[in-house]
N, C-alpha and C positions, 0 to 999 in steps of 0.2 A: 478583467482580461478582455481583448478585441475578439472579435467575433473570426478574425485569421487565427489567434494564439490560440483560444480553444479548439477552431479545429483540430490545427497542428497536434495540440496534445490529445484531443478523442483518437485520434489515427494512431499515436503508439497507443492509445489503449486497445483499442481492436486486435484481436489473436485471430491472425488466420492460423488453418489447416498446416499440418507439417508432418506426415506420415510416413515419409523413410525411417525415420526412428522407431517405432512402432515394427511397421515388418522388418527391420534390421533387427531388432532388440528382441523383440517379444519371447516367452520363455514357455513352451509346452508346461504350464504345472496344474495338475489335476484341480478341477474345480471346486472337489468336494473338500478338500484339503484346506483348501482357500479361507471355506465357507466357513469351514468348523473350526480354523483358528479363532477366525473373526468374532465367531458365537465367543469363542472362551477369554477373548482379553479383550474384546470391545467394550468400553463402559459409555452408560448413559449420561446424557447431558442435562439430565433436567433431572431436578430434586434439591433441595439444602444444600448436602455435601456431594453435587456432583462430580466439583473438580478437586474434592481434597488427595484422592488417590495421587494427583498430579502433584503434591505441594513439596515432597522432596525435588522432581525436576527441576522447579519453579526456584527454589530456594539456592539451589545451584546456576541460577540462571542471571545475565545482565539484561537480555532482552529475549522478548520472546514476540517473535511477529505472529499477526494474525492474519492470514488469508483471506480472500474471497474468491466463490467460482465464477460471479458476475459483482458489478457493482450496484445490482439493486433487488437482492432480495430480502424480506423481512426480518425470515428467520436468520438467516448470516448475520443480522447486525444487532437481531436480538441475541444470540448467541454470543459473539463477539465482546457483547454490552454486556452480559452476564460473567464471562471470563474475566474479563479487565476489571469488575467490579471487586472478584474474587480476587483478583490480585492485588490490588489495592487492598484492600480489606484486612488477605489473612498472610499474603505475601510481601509485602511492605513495595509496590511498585507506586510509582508517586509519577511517572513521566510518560506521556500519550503522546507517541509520534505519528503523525497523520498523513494522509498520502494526500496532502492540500497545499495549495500556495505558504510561502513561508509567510511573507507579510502578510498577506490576505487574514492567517490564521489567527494571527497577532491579537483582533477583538472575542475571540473563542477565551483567551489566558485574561483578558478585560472581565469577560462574563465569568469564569472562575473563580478568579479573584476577590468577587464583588464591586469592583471597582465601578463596573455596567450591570442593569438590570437587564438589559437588551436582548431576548432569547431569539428575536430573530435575527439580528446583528451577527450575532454569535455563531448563528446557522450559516448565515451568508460569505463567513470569511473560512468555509468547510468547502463552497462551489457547489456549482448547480447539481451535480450527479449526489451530493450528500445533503444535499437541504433536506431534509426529510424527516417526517412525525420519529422515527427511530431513533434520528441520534438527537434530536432535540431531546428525548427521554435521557438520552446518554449523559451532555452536560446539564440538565438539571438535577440527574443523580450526583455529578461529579462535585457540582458544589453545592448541594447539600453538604456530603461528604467534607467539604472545605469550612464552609459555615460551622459544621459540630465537631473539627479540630483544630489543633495546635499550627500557625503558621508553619511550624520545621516541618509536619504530617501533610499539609497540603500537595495536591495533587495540580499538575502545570500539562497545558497541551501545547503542543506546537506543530507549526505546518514542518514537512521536512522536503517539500517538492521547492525547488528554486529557480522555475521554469521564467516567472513573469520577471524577465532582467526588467523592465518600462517600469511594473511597480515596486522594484527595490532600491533601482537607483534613486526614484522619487525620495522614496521617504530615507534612503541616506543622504540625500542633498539635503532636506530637511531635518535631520538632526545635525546635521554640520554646519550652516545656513553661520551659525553666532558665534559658532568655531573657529571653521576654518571656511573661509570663502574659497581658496585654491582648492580644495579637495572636493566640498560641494559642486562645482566648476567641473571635477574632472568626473562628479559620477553622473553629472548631469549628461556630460556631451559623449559616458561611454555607453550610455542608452542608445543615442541616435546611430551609434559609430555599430553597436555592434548591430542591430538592424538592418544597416543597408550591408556590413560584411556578412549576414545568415543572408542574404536573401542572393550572396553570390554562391554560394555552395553547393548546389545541385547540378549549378554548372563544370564543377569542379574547381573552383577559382576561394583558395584556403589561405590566399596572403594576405588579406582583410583581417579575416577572421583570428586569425593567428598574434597577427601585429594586437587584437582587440583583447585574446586572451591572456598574450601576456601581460599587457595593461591591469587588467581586472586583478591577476593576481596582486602586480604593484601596488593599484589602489589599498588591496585588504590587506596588506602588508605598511601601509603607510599609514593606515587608522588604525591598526594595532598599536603601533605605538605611538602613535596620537593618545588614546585611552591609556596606554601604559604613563604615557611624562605629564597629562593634564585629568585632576579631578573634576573640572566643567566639563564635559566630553561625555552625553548621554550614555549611558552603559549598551544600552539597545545596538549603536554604531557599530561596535564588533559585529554584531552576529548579522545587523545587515549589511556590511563588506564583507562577509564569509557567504552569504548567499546569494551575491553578485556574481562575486567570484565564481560561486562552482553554478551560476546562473548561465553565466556564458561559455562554462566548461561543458554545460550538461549539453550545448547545440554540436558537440564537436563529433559525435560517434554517436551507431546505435545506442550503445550501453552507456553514454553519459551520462544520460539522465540519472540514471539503477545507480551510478559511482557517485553525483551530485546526491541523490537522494540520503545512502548510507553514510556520505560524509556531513550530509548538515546533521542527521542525528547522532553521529559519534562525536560533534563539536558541540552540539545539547548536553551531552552526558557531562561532556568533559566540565560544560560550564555549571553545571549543577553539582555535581561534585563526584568522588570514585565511588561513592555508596550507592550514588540513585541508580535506579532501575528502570525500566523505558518496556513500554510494550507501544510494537508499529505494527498500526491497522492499512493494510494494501491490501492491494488484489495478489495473487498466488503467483503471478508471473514476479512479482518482486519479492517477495517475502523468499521463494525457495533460492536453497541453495546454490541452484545449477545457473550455466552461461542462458544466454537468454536466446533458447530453440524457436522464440516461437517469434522474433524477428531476423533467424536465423542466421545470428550471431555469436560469435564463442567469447564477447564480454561479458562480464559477471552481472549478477542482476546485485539489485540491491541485497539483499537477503544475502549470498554470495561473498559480497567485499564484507557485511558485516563479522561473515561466518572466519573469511581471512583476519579479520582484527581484532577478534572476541574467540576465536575456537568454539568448543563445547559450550560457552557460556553465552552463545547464539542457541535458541531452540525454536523452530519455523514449521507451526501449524496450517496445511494446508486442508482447504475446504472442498468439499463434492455435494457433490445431491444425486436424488433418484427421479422425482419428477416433478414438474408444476411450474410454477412461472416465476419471472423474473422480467425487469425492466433494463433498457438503455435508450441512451438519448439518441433523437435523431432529427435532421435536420430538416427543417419544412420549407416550402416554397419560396416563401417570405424570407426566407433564412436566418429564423432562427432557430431554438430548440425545446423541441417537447419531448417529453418521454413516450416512447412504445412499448407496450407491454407483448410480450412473449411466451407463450406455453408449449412445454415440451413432455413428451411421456417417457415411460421408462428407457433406461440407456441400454447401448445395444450389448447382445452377447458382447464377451471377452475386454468392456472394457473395463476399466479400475475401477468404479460405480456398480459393476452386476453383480459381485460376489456380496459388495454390502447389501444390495437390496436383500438378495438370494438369504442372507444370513438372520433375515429382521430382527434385526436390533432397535429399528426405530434411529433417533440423530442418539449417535456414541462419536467416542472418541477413542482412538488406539496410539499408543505409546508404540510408533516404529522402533527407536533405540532399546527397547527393549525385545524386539524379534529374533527368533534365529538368524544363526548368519550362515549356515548351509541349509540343505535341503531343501524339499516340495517349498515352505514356506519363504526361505531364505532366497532360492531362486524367484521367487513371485517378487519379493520386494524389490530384487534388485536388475527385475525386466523392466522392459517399456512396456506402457497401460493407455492406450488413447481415453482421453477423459475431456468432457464440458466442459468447458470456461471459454467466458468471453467476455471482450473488453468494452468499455463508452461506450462503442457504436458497434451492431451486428447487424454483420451482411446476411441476405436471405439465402446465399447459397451455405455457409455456416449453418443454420438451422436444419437444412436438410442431411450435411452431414453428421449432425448430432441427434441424428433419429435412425441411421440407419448401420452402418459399416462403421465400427470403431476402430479398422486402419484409417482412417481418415480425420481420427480428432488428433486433437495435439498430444504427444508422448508426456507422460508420467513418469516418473522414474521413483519409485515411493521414497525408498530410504537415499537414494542420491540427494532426492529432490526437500524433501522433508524429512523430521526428525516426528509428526506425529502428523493425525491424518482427524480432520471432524465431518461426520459424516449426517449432510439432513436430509431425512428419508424424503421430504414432501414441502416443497415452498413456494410461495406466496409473492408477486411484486413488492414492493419497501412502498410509504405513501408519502409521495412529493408535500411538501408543503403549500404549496401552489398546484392544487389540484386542477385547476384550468389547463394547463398544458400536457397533461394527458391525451397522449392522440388517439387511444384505443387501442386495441387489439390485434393480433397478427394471425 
């Protein structure tokens, strides 16, 4: 990805402030009340059978996303890593949808497979904010896991972000190259086409862009059935004219990306078969169910369209903390990107984070769909909660408001927003694998 494309996509990952919701919503409900639900259905996250309490859920489930409140903290992604282990394991989930370039991901399913030893390969096609000693544990556990089953058992990752159109049209030109030279020809030149139509857009000028997207469809409508009438026809071609397609669809709206994102994993499913099962690792802005508040817009986030196409059989774990650090990229002089480390102390009164601390549970997990639906606790879930998170890149006025006035963080909505809630009392920066680009401290 160019050193423009990453920005572009750091910038939607950054969550500003959005605090009308919050004093609009918020719900008078007694603190103690709060606290002493929490003490009685919060369960811990750590031990053997952490998550077995969860395994009727799960079992009822086609996908179950997993949040993040930043994209670099340890514990999240050892928690995460521990989850998805369980599901695979005792829940039969075999399919890891990733918030990472689609093709990029492609040598991740390489390294699973066995096909690659290549762990750092592996890592590199996850992107710079997940290169990191954690999920390197992640897919070496995955295939293991692969190695000591039956091919039908094996576990498959795939990127589900279809942001880089430059790197998909590529390698659909090249799997069509011996094919079809006309179609290779047309994903070659709707790279270029759609680049200079995105870069009229801000202008307001969408008759590029438009003429580029209907194209995109065509194209992935004409390699479909390419693949449908010739068995020469690499199998890969579909799924990269499907992330073309919704590659160029994701520049057209805020919430494109969240609509591309949940349709390239509902077109994984589909191609895996109706049995498989999929857990997608995002940040909480895409995993919950609600329009996406926090670029304040009322498109659906990912998590959202999935909850639209799956109902109940969507279940979307959002993440919090109480205090300690965490990392995001940030851009240096030279322009490129090191990580900044960040420490924060405890969150302020009244926002969705205090009543866990207040309740010490230590990191649990609570089962929202199981909550009252009226009263003292019922009204709590179904208020706005200013709560921490933040995207790639955090601005320093962000920090401040995340230490002080929690009308000022972005609104939570618990059971709107999520159907469970994982809660880490105390965390830690995640560690880059290129420890050299740590910039230090804040």
């Amino acid at each position: 990805m160019t050193h423009t494309a990453l920005a572009s996509t750091l910038r939607r990952l950054a969550v500003p402030a959005f605090s009308l919701f919050v004093a609009a919503c918020s719900a008078p409900v007694p603190k103690d009340d709060v606290v002493s639900w929490l003490r009685a259905n919060a369960v811990a996250t750590h031990g053997r059978d952490a998550f077995r309490g969860l395994d009727p859920i799960f079992a009822r489930s086609r996908v179950v996303g997993l949040g993040e409140a930043t994209h670099g903290q340890h514990e999240s992604f050892e928690t995460k890593r521990e989850l998805t282990l369980h599901l695979v394991r005792h829940d039969g989930y075999r399919l890891i949808a990733f918030e990472a370039g689609a093709t990029r991901a492609a040598v991740c399913e390489e390294y699973l497979s066995g096909r690659s030893d290549d762990l750092e390969a592996a890592l590199s096609g996850l992107g710079m904010l997940f290169r990191i000693d954690e999920n390197a544990v992640l897919l070496e556990e995955l295939r293991k896991w692969n190695d000591a089953t039956s091919p039908a058992e094996r576990v498959h990752l795939v990127g589900v972000d279809p942001s880089d159109v430059r790197g998909s049209s590529k390698r659909l030109a090249t799997l069509l190259e011996s094919v079809s030279p006309e179609l290779e020809a047309s994903a070659t030149s709707l790279a270029t086409e759609f680049q200079d139509a995105v870069a009229k857009l801000p202008s307001g000028d969408r008759t590029d862009y438009e003429r580029v997207n209907v194209a995109a469809i065509g194209l992935a409508g004409r390699v479909d059935a390419l693949c449908a009438a010739r068995k020469d026809v690499p199998a890969e071609a579909a799924l990269r004219a499907t992330e073309l397609r919704w590659g160029v669809a994701a520049a057209g709206s805020d919430g494109g990306r969240d609509h591309a994102m949940a349709e390239m994993l509902l077109a994984s499913l589909a191609s895996f078969g109706p049995q498989t099962r999929a857990v997608l690792w995002a940040h909480n802005g895409h995993v919950l169910h609600a329009p996406l508040r926090y670029m304040e817009s009322a498109e659906l986030s990912t998590g959202g369209h999935l909850a639209a196409a799956l109902g109940p059989d969507y279940y979307a774990f959002g993440f919090l903390f109480g205090s300690g650090g965490f990392q995001a990229l940030e851009r240096t002089d030279a322009g490129s990107y090191g990580y900044r480390r960040h420490e924060l102390g405890a969150p302020p009164p009244n926002s969705l984070e205090a009543p866990f601390v207040e309740a010490a549970r230590g990191d649990c997990v609570v089962d929202l769909r199981a909550g009252p639906k009226s009263g003292a606790i019922g009204a709590w879930l179904d208020s706005g909660h200013g709560q921490r998170w933040f995207g790639g890149l955090v601005e320093a006025e962000q920090l401040a408001d995340a230490s002080g006035d929690a009308s000022q963080l972005l609104p939570t909505f618990p059971r709107a927003d999520f159907d469970g809630l994982i809660f880490l009392e105390r965390t830690t920066p995640a560690s880059p694998r290129d420890r050299t680009r740590i910039l230090g401290s804040s």
